[in-house]
N, C-alpha and C positions, 0 to 999 in steps of 0.2 A: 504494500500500500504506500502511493508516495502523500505522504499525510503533509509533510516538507512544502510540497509545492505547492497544496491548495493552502495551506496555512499564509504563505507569502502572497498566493493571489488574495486572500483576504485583506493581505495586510495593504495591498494596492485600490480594494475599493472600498476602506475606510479612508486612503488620502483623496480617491475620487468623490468621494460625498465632500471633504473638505475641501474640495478646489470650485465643487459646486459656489458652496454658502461666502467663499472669502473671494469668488470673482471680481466685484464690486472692486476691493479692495487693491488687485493686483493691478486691473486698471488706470488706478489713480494711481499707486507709486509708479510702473512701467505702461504707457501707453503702449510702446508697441507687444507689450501682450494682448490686445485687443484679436492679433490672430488667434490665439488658443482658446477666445472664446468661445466657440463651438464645441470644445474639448471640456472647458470649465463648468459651459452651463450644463451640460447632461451628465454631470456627477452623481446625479439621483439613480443613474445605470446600477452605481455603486449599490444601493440599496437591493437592487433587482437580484446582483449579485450574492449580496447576503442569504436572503433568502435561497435561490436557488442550493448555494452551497450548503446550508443549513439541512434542507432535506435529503442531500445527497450524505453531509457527514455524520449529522443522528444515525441516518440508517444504517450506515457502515458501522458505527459503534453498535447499535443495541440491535440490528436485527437479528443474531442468533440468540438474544436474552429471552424474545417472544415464542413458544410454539403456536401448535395448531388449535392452543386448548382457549377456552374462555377465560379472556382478559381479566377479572377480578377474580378468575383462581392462581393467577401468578402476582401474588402478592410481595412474595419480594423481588422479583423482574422490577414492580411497579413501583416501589420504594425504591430501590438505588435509580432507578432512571428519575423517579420526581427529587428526590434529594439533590441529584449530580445536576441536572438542569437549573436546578432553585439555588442552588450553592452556586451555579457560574455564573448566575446574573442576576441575583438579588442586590449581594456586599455593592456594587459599580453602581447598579441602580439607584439604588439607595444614597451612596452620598451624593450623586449629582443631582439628585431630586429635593433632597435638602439643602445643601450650596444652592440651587437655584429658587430655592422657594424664601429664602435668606435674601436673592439676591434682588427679585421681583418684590420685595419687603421693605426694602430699601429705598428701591426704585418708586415704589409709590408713595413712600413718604417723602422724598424730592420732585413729586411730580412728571420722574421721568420714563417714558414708555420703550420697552425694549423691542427694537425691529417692527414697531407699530402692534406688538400685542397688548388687548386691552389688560388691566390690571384686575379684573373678575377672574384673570384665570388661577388664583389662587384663592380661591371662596372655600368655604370649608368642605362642600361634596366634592368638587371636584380637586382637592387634597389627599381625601378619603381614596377618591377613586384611584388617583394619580401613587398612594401608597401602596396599595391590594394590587397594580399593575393591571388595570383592567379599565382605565379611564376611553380607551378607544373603543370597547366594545359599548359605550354609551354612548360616542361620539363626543366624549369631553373632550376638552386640549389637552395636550400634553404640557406640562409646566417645564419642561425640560426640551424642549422640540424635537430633537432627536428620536428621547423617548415613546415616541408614537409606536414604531415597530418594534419594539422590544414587545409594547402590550400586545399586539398583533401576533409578533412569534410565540408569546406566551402562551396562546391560544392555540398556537401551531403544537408547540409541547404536550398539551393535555390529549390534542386528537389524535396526535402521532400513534400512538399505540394500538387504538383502535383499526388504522389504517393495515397496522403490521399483522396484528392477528386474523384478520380479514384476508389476509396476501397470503399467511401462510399457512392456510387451510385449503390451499388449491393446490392442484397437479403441478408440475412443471409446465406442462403444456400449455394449461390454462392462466398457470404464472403468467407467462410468458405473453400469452396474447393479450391477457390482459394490462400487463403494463404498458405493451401498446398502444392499448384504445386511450387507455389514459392520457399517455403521452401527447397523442393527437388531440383529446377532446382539452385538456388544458391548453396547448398551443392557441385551438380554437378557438375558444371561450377569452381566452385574454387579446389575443389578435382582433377578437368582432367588438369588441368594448372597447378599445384604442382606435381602431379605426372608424366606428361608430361615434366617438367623442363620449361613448361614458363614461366620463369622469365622473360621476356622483356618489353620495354617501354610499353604501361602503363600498368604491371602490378596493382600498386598501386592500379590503377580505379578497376581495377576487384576486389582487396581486400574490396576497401573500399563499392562499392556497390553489391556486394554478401554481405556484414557480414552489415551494415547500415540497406539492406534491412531484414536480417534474424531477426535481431537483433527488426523492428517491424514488423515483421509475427509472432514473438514468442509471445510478448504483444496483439496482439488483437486475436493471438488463444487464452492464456491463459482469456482474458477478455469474448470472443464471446462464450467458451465452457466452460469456469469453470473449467480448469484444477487443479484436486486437486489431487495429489499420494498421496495413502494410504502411513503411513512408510516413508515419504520424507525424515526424519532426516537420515537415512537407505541409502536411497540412493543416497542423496547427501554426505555422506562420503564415499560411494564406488565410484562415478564418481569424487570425488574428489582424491583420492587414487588412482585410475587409470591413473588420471591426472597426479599427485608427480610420478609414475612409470615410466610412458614412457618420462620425462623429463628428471630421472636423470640416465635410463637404458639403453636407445638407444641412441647410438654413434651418436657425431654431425657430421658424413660422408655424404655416400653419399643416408645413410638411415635416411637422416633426412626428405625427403619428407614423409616418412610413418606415422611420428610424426605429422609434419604441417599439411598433410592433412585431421587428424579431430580432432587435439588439440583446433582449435575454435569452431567447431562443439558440440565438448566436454563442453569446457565453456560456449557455449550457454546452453546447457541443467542442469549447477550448474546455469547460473543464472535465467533459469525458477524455476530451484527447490530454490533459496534463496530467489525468488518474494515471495513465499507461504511459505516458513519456518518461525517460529517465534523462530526467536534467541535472546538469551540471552547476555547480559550484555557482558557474555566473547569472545561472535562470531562477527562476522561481523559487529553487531550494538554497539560493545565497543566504546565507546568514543575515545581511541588512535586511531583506527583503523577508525573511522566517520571524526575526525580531521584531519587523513595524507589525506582522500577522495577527504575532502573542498578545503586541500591545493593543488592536485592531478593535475591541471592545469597547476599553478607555480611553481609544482617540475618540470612536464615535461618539460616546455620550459626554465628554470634557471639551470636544471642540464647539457644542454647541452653546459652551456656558462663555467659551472664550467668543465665541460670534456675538454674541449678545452683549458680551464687554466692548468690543470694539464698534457697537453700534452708536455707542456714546461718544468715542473718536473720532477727529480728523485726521485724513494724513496730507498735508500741505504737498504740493508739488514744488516748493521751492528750493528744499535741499537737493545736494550734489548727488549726480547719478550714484556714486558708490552707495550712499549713506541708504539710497532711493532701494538700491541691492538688497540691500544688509536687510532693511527692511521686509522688504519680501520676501528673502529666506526667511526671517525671525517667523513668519507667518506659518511656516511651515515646520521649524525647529522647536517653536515653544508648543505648540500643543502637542505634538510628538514626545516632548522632554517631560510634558506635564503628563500624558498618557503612559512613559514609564512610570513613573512614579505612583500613578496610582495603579497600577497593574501592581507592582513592588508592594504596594504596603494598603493598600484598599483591598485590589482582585482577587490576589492569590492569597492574603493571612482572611480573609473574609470567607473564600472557599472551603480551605481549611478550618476553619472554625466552625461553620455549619457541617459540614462531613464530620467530623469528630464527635462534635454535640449528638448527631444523626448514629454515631455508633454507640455513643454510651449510651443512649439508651432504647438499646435492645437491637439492632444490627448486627 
């Protein structure tokens, strides 16, 4: 399993959500980044991304934990999978949901509104809501912004099981077509509401269970059949290069549905072909690129607290190009810097502390 390399592709579509949100900003210190716009604005890919990969790596971990029997007689399948899920994404959640509920606290007692969100979004239900991780499936805001899909995935977590003992109650045969249909009928269903234009309430749901679920139909086809392309190196640089094309050629108008509706599709099929690639040191399983992956969690949900800090900033165009530089690296080093740091002493002592607590008593 090259775990290495999806872990590093992770780590590249949490900096792609963050090149979304800090576009604005690259702008104004380097105008001629104005080309990469194309590239910046559809950082939301990055999202797409997660998801997908989410259902592809659950299932690679816990699908031999499930058999063919009824779900609530695998009682402890079901506890270390709801433990190990709630243990990696609680501790993260948790402080940036406080840090931000401190920080919108602040903000309304100066008057000042962050990125134009109203200040009711910290009322006491939707507090409530925003703690239990479940404010999306009300359609509250998230107080953290970010935090939307976390509550969404969360949702992914409880169903995922069900999905599995379902799957593995069939033949091979039937396995097998059936991941099929599914494959297609998600494609579909997310492809006709994109190009449709429905975007409406709960979109999200349709994103995240179309791409959750593709995301493990791709893992137990490639596991049940052996998926091996000849040439893979081959053509995972053309579906990747297809990819770079149509992000930084097609106008973010009103032809941007044409792009969304199989830019994930697209990524699903780089990370079938990265499962089976054996990359080298300088790809995907480099070490910088394994390390932003680890951190990949607590960029996502700390960069949106730094977006919201710098919503109160200017950045003057009058300093010297260097300083102008430096600048716009920092945009990329400090939340990255800050996202170790809480992986260090947030993510991973917060994991461990609920797994621990989870065994003493009675594990």
């Amino acid at each position: 399993m090259h775990i290495r390399s999806l872990t590093g592709l992770r780590g590249l579509a949490a900096l792609w959500v963050l090149t979304d949100h800090f576009q604005p900003y690259f702008e104004t210190l380097l105008p001629g980044s104005v080309i990469l716009k194309p590239f910046f604005q559809r950082g939301y890919f990055g999202v797409d991304l997660f998801f997908l990969l989410s259902g592809f790596l659950l299932t690679m971990r816990y699908w031999d934990s499930f058999s063919g029997e009824k779900i609530f007689s695998q009682r402890f399948a079901l506890l270390d999978y709801g433990a190990k899920r709630f243990a990696r994404i609680y501790p993260t959640y948790l402080f940036t949901l406080l840090i931000a509920i401190a920080l919108y606290s602040v903000a309304i007692l100066v008057g000042h509104e962050f990125n134009n969100l109203s200040p009711n979004v910290i009322d006491p239900l939707s507090v409530v809501l925003n703690l239990l991780m479940v404010q999306n499936w009300f359609q509250m805001p998230s107080i953290n912004g970010p935090s939307w899909s976390v509550s969404c995935e969360f949702a992914a977590y409880l169903v995922l099981p069900l999905v599995w003992v379902g799957l593995r109650r069939l033949k091979r045969v039937q396995l097998i077509f059936s991941l099929l249909v599914l494959e297609v009928a998600c494609a579909l269903i997310y492809i006709t509401c994109v190009n449709l234009n429905l975007f409406v309430d709960p979109f999200e749901w349709i994103q995240i269970a179309t791409e959750v679920t593709s995301g493990c139909c791709t893992y137990l086809l490639i596991r049940e059949i052996n998926l091996f392309v000849k040439h893979k190196r081959l053509l995972l640089s053309t579906f990747t290069g297809i990819l770079a094309m149509s992000v930084l050629l097609v106008p973010k108008t009103n032809s941007d549905w044409l792009v969304r509706s199989y830019v994930p599709f697209l990524l699903l099929a780089i990370i079938s072909l990265s499962h089976q690639a054996p990359y080298s040191k300088r790809g995907l399983s480099s070490k910088p690129l394994v390390s932003l992956g680890i951190y990949s969690y607590s960029l996502y949900l700390t960069h949106g607290l730094i977006w919201n800090i710098l919503s109160g900033l200017n950045f003057p165009g009058s300093y010297s190009l260097p300083i102008r530089i430096i600048q716009m690296l920092s945009l990329f080093a400090v939340p990255i810097a800050i996202a170790a740091l809480t992986t260090h002493l947030i993510e991973n002592p917060g994991r461990n502390f609920v797994l621990s607590y989870n065994r003493m008593n009675g594990k």
